[in-house]
C-alpha positions as CSV (number, residue, x, y, z in Angstrom):
1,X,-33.6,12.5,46.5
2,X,-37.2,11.5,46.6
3,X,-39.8,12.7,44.1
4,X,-43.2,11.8,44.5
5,X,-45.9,11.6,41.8
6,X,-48.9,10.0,43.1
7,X,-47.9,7.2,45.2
8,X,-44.9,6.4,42.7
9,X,-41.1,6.9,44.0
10,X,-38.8,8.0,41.4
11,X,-35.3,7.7,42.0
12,X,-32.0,9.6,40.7
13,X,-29.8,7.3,38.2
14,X,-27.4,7.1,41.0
15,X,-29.6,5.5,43.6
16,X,-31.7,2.6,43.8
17,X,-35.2,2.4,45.6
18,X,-35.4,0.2,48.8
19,X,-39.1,0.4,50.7
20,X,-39.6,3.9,50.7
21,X,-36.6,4.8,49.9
22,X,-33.9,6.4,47.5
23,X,-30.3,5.5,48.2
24,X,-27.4,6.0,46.8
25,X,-25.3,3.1,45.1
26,X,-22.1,1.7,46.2
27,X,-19.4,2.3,43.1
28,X,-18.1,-0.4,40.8
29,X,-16.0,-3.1,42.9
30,X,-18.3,-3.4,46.3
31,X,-21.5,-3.9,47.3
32,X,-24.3,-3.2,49.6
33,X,-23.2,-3.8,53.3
34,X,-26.3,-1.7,54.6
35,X,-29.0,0.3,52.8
36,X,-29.7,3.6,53.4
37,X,-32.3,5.1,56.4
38,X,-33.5,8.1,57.0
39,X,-30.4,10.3,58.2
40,X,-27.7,7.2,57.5
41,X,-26.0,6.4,53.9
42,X,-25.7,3.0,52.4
43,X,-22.8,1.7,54.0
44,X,-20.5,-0.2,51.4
45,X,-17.8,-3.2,51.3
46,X,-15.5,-3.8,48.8
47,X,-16.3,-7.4,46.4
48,X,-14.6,-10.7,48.1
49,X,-12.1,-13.0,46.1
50,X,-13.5,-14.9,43.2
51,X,-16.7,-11.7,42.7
52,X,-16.9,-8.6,40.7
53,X,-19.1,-5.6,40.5
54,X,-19.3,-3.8,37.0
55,X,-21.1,-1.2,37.8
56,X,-22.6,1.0,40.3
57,X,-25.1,-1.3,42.6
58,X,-27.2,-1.5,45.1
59,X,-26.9,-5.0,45.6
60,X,-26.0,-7.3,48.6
61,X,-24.3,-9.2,46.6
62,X,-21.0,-9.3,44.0
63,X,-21.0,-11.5,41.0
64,X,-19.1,-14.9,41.1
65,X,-16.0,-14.6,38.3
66,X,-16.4,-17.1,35.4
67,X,-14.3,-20.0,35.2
68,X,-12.7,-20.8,31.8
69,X,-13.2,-24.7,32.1
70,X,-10.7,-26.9,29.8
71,X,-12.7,-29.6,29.4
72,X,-15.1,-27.1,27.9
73,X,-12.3,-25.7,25.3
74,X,-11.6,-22.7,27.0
75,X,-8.7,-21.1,28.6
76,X,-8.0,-17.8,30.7
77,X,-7.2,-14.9,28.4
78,X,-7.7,-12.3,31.5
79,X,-8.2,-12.6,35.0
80,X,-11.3,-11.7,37.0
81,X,-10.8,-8.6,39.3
82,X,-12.7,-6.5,41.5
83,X,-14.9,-4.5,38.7
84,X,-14.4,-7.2,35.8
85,X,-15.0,-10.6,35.0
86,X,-12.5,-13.1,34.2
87,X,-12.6,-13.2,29.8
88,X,-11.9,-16.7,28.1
89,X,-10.7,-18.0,25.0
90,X,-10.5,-20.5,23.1
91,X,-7.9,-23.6,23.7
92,X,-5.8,-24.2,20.6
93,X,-8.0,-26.5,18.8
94,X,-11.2,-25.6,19.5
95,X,-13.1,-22.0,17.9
96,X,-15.9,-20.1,20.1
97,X,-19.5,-21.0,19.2
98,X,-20.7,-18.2,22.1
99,X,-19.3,-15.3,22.0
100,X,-19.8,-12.1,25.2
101,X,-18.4,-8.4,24.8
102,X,-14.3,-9.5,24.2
103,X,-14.1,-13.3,25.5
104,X,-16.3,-16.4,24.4
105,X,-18.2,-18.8,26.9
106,X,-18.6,-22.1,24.9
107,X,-16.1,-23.2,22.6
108,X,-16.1,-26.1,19.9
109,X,-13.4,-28.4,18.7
110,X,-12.5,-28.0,15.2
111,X,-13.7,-30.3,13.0
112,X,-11.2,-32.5,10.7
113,X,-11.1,-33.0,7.1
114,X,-11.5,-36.4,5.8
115,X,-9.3,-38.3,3.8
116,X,-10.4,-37.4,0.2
117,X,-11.1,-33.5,1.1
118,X,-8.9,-30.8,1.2
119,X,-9.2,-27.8,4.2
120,X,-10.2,-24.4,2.0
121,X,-10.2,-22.8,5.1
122,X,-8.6,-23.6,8.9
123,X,-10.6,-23.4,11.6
124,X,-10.3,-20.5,14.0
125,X,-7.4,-18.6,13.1
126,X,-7.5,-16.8,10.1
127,X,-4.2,-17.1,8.2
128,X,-4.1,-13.8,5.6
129,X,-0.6,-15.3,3.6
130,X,1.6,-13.1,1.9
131,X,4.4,-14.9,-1.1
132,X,7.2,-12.1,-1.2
133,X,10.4,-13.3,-3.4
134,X,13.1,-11.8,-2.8
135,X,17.3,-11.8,-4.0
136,X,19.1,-13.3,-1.5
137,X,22.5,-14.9,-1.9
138,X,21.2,-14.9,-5.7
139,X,18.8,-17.5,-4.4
140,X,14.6,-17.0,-4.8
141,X,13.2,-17.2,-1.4
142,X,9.8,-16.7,-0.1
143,X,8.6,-14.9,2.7
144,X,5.5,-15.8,4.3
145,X,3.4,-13.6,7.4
146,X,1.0,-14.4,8.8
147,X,-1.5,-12.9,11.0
148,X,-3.6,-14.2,13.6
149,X,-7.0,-13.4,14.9
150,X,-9.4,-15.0,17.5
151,X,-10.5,-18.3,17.2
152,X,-14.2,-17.9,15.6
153,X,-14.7,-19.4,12.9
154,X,-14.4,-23.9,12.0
155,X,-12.1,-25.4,9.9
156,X,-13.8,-25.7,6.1
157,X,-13.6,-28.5,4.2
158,X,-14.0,-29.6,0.3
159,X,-14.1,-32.7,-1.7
160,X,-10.7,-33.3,-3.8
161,X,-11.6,-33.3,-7.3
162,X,-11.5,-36.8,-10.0
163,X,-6.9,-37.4,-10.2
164,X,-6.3,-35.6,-7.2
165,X,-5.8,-36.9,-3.3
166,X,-5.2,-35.8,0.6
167,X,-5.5,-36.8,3.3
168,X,-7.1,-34.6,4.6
169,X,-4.6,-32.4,6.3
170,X,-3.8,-31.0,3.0
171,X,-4.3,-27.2,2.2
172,X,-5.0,-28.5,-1.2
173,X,-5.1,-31.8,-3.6
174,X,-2.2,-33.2,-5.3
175,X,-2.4,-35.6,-8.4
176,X,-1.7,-38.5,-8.1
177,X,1.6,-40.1,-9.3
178,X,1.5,-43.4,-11.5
């Protein structure tokens, strides 16, 4: 629909302008093949391998998919199809430093504790503990669960305090032993 004011074309939310004219978009998953003239609708094609389309368009042309590069710490945590891109995640290792919508686009290897520090916290999955003890077999036992979330976040370290040592893999310092 066109709507003049002035010399200004203002188009519907579902079309885009092209010269001087309002056509209609092609829906999520294709593109533009040919836009709109007079009497003719904008012809559509679906998106090629390895390109998506989000949202309605009136672009030529489909997006590339991302690639989740290793040697950039990330891996594939959902494919790319028609009307989505491909979402990464971090490699085991490594936390996301860049973060987009539900995936990450730069990732970080986790830094390592030196010898003479303890890790307060690991790096990018978040390990909530709970100690249960329990009867069993008239032996103490302890449960422990863990639960994981997304890589975000480095490992933190902290300097062992005067009598105490790691080696810096340790969760905390131990005294040393004469």
């Amino acid at each position: 629909m066109k709507v003049f004011s002035g010399h200004t074309l203002t188009c519907q939310r579902a079309e885009y302008q092209i010269d001087n004219e309002c056509c209609p978009m092609c829906p999520p998953g294709s593109r533009v093949k040919t836009h709109c003239f007079k009497f003719r609708n904008t012809s559509c094609l679906p998106c090629t391998e390895g390109t998506f389309m989000n949202q309605p368009t009136g672009r030529r042309l489909c997006s590339p998919c991302m690639n989740c590069h290793e040697d950039s710490g990330l891996k594939r945590k959902r494919l790319c199809t028609f009307i989505s891109d491909t979402v990464c995640e971090p490699l085991e290792g490594f936390y996301c430093i860049d973060s987009t919508g539900n995936g990450c686009e730069a990732a970080q290897k986790h830094k390592q504790c030196q010898p003479g520090q303890y890790i307060i916290q690991k790096g990018g999955f978040s390990i909530i503990s709970l100690i249960l003890e329990v009867m069993f077999n008239f032996k103490m036992r302890s449960l422990t669960f863990t639960k994981l979330r997304t890589a975000s976040t480095d490992t933190v370290c902290s300097d062992c305090s005067e009598g105490t040592f790691s080696n810096g893999t340790f969760e905390s310092c131990r005294p040393h032993t004469q």
